[in-house]
N, C-alpha and C positions, 0 to 999 in steps of 0.2 A: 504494500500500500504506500501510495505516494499522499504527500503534505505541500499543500501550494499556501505561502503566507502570505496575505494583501492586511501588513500593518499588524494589528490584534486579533485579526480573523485568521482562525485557522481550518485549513478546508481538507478534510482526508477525501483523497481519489482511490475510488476504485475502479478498475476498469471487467471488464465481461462483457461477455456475448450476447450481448442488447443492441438493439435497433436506434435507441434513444439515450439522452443524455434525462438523469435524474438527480434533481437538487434538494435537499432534504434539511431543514433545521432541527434537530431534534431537544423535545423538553428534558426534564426542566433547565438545562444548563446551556444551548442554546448548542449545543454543539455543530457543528456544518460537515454533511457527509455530500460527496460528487460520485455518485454511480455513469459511466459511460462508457460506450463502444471501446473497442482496444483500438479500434482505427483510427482514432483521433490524439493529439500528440499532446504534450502533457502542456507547451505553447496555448496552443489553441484552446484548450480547456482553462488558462490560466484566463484568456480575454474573455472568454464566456463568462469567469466567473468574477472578475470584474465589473462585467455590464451586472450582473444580479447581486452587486455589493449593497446598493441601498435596499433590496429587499431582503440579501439577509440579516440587515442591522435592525430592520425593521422588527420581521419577526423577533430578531434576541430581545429587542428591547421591549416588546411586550411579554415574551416569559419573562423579564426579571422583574414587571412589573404586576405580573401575576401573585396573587394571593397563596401562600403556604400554611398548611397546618404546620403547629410543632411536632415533634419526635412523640410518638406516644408509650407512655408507661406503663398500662394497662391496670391502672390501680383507681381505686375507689373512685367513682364519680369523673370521671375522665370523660370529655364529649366525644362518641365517634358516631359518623354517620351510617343511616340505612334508608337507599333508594331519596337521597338527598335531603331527607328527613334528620337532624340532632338529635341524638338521643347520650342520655348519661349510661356509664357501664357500673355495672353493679356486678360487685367479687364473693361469692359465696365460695366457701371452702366444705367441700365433701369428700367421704371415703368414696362414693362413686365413680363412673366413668368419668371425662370431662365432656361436659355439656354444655352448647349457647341456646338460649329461649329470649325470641325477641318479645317486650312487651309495649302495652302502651306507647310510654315516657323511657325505659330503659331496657338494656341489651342485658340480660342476666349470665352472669359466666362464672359456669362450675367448675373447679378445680380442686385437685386433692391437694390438700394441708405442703407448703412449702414447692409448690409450683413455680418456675422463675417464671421473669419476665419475659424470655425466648420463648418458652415452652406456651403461656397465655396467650401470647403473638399468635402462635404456631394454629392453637384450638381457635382463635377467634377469625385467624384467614381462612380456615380451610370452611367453617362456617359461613363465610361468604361467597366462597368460590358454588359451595350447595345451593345456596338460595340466589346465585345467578344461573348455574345451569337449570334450578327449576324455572326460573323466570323465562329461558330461551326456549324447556322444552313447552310451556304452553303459545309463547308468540312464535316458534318456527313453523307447525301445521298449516296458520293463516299464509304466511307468508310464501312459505314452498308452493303453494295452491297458487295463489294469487302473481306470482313472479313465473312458475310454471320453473321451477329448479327443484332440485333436489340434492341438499348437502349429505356429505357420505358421513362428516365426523366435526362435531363442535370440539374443541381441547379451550379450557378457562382455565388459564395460566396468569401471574405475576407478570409484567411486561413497563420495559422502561421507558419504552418510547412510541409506543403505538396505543390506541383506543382495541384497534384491533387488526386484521390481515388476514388475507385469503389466500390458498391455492388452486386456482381456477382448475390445471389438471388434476389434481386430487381429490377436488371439492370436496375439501378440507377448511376449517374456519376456526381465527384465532382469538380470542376474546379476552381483555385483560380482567381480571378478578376487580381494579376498582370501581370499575362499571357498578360494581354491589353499593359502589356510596354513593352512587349519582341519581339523580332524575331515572323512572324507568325510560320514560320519551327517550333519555339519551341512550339508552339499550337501544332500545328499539331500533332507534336512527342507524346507532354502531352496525349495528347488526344486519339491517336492511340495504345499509350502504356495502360490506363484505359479501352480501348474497349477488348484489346488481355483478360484482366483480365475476362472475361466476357468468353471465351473459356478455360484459365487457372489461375485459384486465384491466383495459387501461382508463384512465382518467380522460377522457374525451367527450365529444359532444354527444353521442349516445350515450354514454355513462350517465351524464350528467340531466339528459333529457327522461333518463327510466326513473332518477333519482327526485328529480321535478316531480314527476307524474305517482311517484308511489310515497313521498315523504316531502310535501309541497313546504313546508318551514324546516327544512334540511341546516339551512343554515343557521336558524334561529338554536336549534340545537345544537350544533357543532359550537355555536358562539358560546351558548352557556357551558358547555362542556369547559371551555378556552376561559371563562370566570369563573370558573368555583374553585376553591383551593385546592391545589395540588400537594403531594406528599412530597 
């Protein structure tokens, strides 16, 4: 992997056997990754990435002016989100299994006596990652129907820099586990926009046209996604 620096920006190039040049800034640190053809020389990728210098200062400077939660502890009364809902965590200590029961006002989370904070972590993600796959398997039936696809395999994984991501040959679909703290609308969006991939890879004017026609405030969502705090 090649590094091309314009000043403070630093831009990793990679090249593969792609058709197209792909510019990507990624959250939350603003990082700048260059995917393109190997036919193109590391020159000519340099003025390209020159002329897209003011948008990528753009984008950085909206992540850093993005909203952060802090580090969470997992201890008494801690706010974490579900489905972009605030709710307080409440710690009960049991000989039982460890359990989460969402309620009302608070997330309840069972643990045996001298549990660390890793191990809390650990029961409270995979909690989420449950109640997002349940959330997908009742909105994919509509959608497969009405898109006229059919996905082989959702995977709701931890992910650092994507909402989420498709394999169009696979159809295969990647889903990041925060999705579980946001808006469902912004599931849905995630998800409905990954499925479109699946009739168009690419980001184009069909893309974009199936996306209009089946999730008409696309952008209103991606935008709330783009203000709520990030981790």
């Amino acid at each position: 992997m090649t590094t091309i620096e314009l000043g403070s920006v630093l831009v990793d190039v990679v090249r593969k056997e792609i058709k197209h040049i792909h510019l990507v800034v990624y959250p939350p640190d603003g990082r700048v990754r260059l995917t393109a053809p190997k036919r193109y020389s590391i020159d000519t990728l340099r003025v390209f990435t020159i002329h897209k210098l003011g948008w990528i200062q753009n984008q950085r400077r909206k992540m850093q002016a993005q909203e952060r939660e802090p580090p969470r502890e997992m201890i008494e009364r801690e706010s974490h989100q579900v489905w972009g809902v605030r709710r307080l965590l409440r710690v009960e200590w049991t000989c039982t299994a460890p359990i989460v029961e969402l309620r009302q006002r608070t997330i309840v989370l069972r643990v045996r006596p001298g549990t660390d904070t890793a191990k809390r972590e650990a029961v409270l993600q995979a909690w989420y990652r449950n109640i997002l796959r349940e959330a997908v398997i009742t909105l994919l039936p509509t959608w497969e129907k009405r898109l006229n696809v059919e996905v082989n395999h959702i995977f709701v994984q931890k992910m650092r820099t994507r909402w989420g991501s498709c394999n169009p040959v696979k159809g295969n679909i990647r889903l990041n586990t925060e999705l579980a703290k946001k808006p469902l609308s912004c599931l849905e969006y995630v998800l409905v926009h990954e499925m479109i991939h699946l009739l168009e890879p690419r980001h184009g004017p069909a893309f974009h046209l199936l996306l209009d026609r089946n999730i008409p405030d696309w952008k209103n969502q991606r935008d709330l996604l783009n203000r709520l705090p990030v981790l």
